[in-house]
GULUM-761088 format. One line per field, with one value per residue (C-alpha): residue number from 0; residue in three letters; z, y, x. Coordinates in steps of 0.25 Angstrom, whole numbers, plus 5000, padded with zeros to 4 digits. Each point is the difference from the previous one (the first is absolute). Layout:
N
seq: [NUM,...]
type: [ALA,...]
w: [Z,...]
v: [Y,...]
u: [X,...]
END
This chain:
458
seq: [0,1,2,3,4,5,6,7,8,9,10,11,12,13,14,15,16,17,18,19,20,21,22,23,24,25,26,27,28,29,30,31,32,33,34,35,36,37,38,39,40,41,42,43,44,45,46,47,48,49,50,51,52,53,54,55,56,57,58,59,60,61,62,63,64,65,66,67,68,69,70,71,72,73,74,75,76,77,78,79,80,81,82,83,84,85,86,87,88,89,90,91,92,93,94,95,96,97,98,99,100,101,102,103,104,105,106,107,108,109,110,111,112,113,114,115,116,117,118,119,120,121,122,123,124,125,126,127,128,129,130,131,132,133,134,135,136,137,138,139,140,141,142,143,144,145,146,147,148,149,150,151,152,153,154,155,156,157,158,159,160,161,162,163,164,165,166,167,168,169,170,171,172,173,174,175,176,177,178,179,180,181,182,183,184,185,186,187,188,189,190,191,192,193,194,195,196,197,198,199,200,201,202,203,204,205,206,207,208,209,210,211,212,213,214,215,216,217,218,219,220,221,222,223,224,225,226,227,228,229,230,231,232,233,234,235,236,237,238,239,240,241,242,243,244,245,246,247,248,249,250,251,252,253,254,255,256,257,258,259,260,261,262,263,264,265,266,267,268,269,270,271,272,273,274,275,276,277,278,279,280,281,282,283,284,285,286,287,288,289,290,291,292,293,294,295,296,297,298,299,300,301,302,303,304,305,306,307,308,309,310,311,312,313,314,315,316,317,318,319,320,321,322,323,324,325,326,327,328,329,330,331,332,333,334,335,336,337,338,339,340,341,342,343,344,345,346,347,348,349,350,351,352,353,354,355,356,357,358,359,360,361,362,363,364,365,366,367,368,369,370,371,372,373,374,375,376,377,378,379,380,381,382,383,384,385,386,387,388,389,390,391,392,393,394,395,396,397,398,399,400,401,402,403,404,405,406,407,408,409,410,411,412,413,414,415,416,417,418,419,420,421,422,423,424,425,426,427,428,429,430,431,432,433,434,435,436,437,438,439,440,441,442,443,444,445,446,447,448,449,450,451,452,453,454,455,456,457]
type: [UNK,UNK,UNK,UNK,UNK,UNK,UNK,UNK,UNK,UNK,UNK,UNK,UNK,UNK,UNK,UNK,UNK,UNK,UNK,UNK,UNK,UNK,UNK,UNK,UNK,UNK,UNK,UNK,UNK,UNK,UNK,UNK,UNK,UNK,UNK,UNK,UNK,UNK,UNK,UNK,UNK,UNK,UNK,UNK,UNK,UNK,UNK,UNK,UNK,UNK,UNK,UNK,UNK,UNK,UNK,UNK,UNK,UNK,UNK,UNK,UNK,UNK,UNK,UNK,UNK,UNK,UNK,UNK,UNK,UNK,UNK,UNK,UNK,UNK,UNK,UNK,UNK,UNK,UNK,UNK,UNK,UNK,UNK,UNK,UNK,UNK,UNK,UNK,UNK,UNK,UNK,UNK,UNK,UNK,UNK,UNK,UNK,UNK,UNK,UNK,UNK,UNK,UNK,UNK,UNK,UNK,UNK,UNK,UNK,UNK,UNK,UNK,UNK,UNK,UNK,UNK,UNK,UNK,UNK,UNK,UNK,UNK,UNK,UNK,UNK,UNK,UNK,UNK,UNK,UNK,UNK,UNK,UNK,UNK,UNK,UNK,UNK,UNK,UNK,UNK,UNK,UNK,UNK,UNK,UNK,UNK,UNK,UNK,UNK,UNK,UNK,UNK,UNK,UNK,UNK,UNK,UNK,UNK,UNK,UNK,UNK,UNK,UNK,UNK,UNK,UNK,UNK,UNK,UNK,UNK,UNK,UNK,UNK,UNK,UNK,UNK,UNK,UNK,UNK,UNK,UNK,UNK,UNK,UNK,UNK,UNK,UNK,UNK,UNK,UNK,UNK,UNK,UNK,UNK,UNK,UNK,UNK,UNK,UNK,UNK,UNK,UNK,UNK,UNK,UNK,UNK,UNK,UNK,UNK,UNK,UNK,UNK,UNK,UNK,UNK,UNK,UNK,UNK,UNK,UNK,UNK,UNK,UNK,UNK,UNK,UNK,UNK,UNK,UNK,UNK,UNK,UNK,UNK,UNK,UNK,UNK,UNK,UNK,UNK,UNK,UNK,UNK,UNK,UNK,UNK,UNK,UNK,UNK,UNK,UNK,UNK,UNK,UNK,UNK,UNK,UNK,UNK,UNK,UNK,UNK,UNK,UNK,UNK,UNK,UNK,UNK,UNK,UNK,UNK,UNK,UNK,UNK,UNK,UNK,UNK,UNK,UNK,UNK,UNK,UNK,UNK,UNK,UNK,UNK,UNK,UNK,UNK,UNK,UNK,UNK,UNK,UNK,UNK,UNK,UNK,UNK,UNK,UNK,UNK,UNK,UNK,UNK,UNK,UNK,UNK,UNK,UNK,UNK,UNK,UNK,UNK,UNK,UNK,UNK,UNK,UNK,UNK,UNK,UNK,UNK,UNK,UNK,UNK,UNK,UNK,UNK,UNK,UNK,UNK,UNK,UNK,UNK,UNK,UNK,UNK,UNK,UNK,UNK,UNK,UNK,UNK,UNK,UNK,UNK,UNK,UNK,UNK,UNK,UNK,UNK,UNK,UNK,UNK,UNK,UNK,UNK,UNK,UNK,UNK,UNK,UNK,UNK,UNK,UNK,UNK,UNK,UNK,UNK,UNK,UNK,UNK,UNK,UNK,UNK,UNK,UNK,UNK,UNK,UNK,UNK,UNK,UNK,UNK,UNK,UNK,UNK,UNK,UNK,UNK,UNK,UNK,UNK,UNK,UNK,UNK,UNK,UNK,UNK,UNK,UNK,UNK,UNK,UNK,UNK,UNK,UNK,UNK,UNK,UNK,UNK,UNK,UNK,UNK,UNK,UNK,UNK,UNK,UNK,UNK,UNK,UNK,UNK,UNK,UNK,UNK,UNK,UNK,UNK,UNK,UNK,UNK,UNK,UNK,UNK,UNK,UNK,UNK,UNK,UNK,UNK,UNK,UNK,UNK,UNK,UNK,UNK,UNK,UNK,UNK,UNK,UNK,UNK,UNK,UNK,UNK,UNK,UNK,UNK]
w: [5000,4997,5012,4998,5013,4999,5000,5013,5009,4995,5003,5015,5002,4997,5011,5012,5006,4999,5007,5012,5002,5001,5009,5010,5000,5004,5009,5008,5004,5010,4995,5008,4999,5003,4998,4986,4998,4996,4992,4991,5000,4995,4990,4993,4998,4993,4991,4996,4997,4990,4991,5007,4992,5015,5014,5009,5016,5003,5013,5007,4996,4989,4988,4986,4990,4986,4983,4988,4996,4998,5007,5005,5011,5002,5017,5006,5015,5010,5015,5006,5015,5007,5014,5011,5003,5013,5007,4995,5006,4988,4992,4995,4992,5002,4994,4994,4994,4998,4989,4986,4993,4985,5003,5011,5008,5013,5008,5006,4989,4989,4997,5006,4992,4996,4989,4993,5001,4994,4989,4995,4999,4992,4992,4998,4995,4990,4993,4998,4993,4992,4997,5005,5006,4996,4991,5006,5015,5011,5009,5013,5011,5016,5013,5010,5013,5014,4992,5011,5010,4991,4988,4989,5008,4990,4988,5006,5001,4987,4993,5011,5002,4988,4988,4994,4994,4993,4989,5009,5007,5004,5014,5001,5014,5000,4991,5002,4984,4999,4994,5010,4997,5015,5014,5013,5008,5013,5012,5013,5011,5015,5013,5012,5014,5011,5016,5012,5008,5014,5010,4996,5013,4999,4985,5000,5004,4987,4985,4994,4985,4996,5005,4992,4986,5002,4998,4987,4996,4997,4995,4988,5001,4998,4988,4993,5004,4999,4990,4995,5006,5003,5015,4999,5011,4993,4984,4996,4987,4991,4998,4991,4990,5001,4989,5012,5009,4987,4989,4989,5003,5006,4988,5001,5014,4996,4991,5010,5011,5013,5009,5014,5012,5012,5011,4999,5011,5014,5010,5012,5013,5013,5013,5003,4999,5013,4995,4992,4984,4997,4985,4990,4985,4988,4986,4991,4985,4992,4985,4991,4989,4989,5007,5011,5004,5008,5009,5000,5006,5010,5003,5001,5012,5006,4999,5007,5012,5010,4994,5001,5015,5003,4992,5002,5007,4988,4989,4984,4990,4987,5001,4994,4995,5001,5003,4993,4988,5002,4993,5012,4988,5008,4991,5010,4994,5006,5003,4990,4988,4989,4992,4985,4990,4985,4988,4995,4985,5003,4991,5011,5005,4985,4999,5012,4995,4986,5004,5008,4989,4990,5009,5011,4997,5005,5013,5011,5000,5010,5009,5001,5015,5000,4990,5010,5003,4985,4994,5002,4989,4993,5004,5013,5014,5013,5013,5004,4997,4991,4995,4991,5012,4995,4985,4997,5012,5002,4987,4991,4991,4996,5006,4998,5007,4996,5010,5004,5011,5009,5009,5010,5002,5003,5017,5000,5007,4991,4987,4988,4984,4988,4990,4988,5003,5000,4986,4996,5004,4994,4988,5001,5004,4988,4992,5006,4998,4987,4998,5007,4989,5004,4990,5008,5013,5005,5012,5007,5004,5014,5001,5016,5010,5014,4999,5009,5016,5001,5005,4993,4997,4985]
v: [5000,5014,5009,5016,5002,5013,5001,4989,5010,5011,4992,4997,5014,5005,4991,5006,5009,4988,4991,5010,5001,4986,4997,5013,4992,4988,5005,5008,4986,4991,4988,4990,4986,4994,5013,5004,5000,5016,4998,4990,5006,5012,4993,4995,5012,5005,4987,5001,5014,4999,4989,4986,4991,4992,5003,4990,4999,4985,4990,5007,5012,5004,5009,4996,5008,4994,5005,4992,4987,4990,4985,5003,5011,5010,5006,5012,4998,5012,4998,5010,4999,5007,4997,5011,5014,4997,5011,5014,5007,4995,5005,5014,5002,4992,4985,4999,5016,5003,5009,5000,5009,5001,4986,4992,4995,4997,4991,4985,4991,5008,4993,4988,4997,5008,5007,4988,5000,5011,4998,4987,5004,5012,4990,4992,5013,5003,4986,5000,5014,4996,4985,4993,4991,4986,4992,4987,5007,5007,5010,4996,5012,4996,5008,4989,5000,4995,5001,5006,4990,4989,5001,4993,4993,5010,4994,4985,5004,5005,4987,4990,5005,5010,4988,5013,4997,5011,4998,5011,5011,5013,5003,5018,4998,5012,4997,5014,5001,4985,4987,4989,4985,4995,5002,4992,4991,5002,4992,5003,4990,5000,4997,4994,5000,4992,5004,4999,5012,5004,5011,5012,5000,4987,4999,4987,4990,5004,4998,5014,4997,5016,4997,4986,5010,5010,4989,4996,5015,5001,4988,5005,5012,4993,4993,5013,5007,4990,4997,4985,4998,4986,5005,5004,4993,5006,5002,5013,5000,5006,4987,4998,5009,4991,4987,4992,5001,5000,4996,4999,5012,5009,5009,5000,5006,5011,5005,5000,5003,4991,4995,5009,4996,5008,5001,5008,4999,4992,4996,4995,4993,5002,5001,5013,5012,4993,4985,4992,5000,4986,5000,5011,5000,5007,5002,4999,5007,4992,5003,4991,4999,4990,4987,5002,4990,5003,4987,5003,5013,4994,4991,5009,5007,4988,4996,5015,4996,5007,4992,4988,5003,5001,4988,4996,5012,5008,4998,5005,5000,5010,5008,4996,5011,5001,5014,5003,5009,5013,4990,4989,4990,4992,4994,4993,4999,4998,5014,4994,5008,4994,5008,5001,5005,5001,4998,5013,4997,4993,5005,5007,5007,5003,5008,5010,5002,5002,5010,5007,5002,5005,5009,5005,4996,4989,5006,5003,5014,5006,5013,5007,4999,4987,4998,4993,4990,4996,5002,4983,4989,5000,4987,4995,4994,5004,5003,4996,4990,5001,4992,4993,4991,4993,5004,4994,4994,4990,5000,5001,5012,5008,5013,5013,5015,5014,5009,5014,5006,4997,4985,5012,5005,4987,4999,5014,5012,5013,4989,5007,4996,5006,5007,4996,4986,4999,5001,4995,4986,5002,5001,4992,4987,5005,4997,4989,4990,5006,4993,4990,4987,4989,4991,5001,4997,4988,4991,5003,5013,4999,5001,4996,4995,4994,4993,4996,4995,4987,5005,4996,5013,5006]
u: [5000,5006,4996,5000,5006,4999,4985,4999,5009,4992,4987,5006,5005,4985,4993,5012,4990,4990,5010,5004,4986,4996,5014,4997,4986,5004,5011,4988,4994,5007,5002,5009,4998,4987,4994,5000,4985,4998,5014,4996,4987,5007,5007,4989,4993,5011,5003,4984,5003,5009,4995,5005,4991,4998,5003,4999,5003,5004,4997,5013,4998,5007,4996,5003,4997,4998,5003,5000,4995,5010,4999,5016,5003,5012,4999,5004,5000,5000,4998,4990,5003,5011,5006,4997,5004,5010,5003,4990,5013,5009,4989,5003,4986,4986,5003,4987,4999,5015,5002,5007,5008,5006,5009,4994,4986,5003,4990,5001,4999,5004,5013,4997,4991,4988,5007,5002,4984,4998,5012,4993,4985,5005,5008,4990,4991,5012,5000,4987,4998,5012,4998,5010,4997,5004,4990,4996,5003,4993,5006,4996,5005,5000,4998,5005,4998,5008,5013,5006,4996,5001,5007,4996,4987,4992,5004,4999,4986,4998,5007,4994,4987,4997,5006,5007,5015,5005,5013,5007,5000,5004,5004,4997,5006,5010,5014,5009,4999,5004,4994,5001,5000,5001,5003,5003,4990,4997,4993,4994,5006,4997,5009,4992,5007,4994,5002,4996,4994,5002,5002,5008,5005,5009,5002,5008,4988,4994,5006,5001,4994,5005,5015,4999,4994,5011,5011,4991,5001,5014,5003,4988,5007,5014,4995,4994,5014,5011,5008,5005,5014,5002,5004,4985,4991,4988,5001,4993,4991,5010,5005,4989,5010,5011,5001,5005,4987,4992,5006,4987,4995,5010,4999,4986,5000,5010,4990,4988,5007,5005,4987,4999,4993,4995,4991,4987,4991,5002,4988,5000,4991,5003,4991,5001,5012,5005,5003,5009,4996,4995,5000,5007,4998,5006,4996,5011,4999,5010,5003,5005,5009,5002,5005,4993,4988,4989,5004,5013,4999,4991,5011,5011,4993,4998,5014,5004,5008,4989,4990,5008,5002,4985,4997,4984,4997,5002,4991,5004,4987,4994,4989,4987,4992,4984,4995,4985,5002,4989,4990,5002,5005,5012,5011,5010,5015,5013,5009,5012,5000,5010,5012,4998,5011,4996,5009,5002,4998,4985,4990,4993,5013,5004,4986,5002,5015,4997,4988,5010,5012,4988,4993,5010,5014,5009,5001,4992,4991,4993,5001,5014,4998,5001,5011,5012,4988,4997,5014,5000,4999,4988,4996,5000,4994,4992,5007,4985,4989,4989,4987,5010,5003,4987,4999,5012,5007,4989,4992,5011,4994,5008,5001,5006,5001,5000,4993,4999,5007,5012,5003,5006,4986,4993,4996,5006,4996,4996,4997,5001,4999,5003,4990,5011,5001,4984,5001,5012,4994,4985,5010,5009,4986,4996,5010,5007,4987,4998,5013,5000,5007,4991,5006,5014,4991,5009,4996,5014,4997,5006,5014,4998,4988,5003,4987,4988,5002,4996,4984,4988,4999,4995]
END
């Protein structure tokens, strides 16, 4: 297909006012996880306004938005909750009213990730006035929900429940200007302590379960910090980089990134504030990088020497996940979220690059403020975890991102996005599935996938 790029980035630059209105709309509405409700809401109205030929608001939740008339589907996925405000004091303008200015919108969720939102409905608006989209396809666009609870557990609902299998998909969570073709996995693991209480007032009758979790703190945070010396009692995760720890996929773990662990919340029982703490727990968020297994980093905490010490009063286990979405509909998964790398000459990757070259250049573009942030290769990873976790991690389609605003933004105080790179990716949708060469689709399209847990889980 011979495209007239220019006319697609002038399309997109007409619908800018269209898509800051839209984005400060949604950003008005609070929208954390379980509570999307008015969001998605929202969301539709505005996907019936500018000529989806369906709209469509699934069991869990999520919106999908329909154009075209082919039997095979090209996605756009955008998760529409956000995380929390923190602290108001960090805040330096209302989260949910903010402001915008000739460059930026600030608001929660802008970046993370309701500008991609607003970039794909617009998108979707500028394929259809131009006709590109694909014969034999439909554009199916996505506001997801739980992401940031759940990563991933969306789109398990959509394939599992819903019976949708798109070819691929485009991930708008925010890219710095980039086109990203993986990122690492991550899980959710938990340490429980058992002690016993007793008085405050004579300590050793009981067995103190916060003194035994301290030991266990350091040693997770020996692991995170250490090196791989074989002096090293406790081998940190950089040795993921190292062909000797792991010699198939040493390379791929330079790209992604080397795994991390930490702890990120602690509880606690105890009788009262003057008795001995009888069981002590701790959350630990742990990403992983290719090589890494969702039981081999179970193992490797219960192999820490504190851990070893403790023996069966200490238990090590994954979250399971089963919070109500904002319509009640429960979809129970496992908090293990699998790392994906695509090859970067996939037919999919190829459309995003080859829109890119022909519409912006072969480096990145966006705000000269954000320059030192974009001057990076073109194609790249996530620092963080996205929906692909499931698109591709566990389903094996293919999967590739190009969204608006900066990964530095996400779960940050005074959020903001940019107005340019709103349209830069509607133009750059448009183009890209325009291009798409499904006749070098290929069924290789992964390059890595650490793979499922051993759970009956879909």
């Amino acid at each position: 297909m011979v495209l007239d790029y220019e006319r697609i980035k002038a399309a997109a630059r007409t619908y800018q006012p269209d898509m800051v209105r839209f984005l400060r709309k949604m950003i008005s509405i609070p929208s954390e996880s379980c509570e999307e409700r008015d969001v998605i809401a929202c969301i539709k109205d505005e996907m019936e306004k500018v000529g989806f030929d369906r709209v469509e608001i699934d069991g869990l939740g999520n919106v999908i938005g329909w154009m075209g008339e082919g039997d095979k589907i090209i996605a756009i996925d955008s998760h529409v909750d956000t995380v929390g405000i923190g602290n108001i004091e960090n805040w330096t303008h209302d989260p949910y009213q903010g402001y915008e200015d000739d460059e930026v919108i600030y608001g929660r969720g802008g970046s993370d990730q309701e500008g991609g939102m607003a970039s794909a409905v617009y998108g979707a608006k500028v394929m259809k006035e131009l006709s590109l989209i694909p014969e034999g396809y439909r554009l199916m666009v996505v506001g997801s929900v739980q992401e940031e609870d759940c990563d991933g557990m969306c789109w398990q609902y959509i394939v599992n429940k819903d019976g949708i299998r798109p070819e691929f998909v485009i991930s708008t969570e925010p890219t710095d200007g980039g086109i990203y073709r993986g990122q690492r996995g991550r899980m959710e693991i938990r340490v429980d302590v058992k002690g016993v209480s007793c008085h405050g007032s004579a300590p050793e009758r009981g067995d103190n379960a916060i003194f035994k979790m301290a030991e266990i703190i350091q040693d997770i945070r020996a692991l995170n910090n250490n090196g791989c010396e074989e002096s090293t009692q406790i081998r940190g995760l950089v040795r993921m980089l190292d062909p000797k720890f792991n010699p198939e996929h040493y390379e791929d773990a330079r790209f992604l990134g080397r795994g991390t662990c930490t702890v990120s919340q602690i509880f606690y029982t105890s009788p009262s504030r003057c008795a001995v703490a009888d069981s002590c727990s701790v959350s630990v968020d742990r990403r992983m990088t290719a090589g890494e297994t969702w039981d081999s980093c179970l193992e490797e905490i219960r192999s820490l020497p504190a851990v070893r010490k403790y023996g069966d009063d200490v238990k090590v286990s994954m979250y399971m996940y089963d919070r109500p979405s904002w319509t009640g509909e429960v979809y129970e998964t496992e908090a293990y979220f699998p790392t994906w790398i695509n090859r970067e000459d996939a037919a999919h990757v190829k459309a995003l690059v080859d829109a890119h070259v022909a519409l912006f250049g072969e480096k990145r573009v966006g705000p000269d403020s954000q320059k030192a942030l974009r001057d990076r290769p073109l194609t790249d990873k996530w620092t963080f975890s996205t929906n692909g976790v499931a698109i591709q991690g566990r389903y094996g389609i293919p999967c590739v991102g190009f969204g608006p605003g900066a990964e530095s933004q996400a779960h940050a105080p005074n959020e903001i996005t940019f107005k340019q790179d709103l349209v830069n990716c509607a133009a750059l949708y448009a183009a890209a599935i325009a291009l798409y060469p499904s006749e070098e689709k290929t069924g290789d399209a992964a390059w890595f996938v650490a793979g499922k847990t051993d759970n009956d889980i879909a």
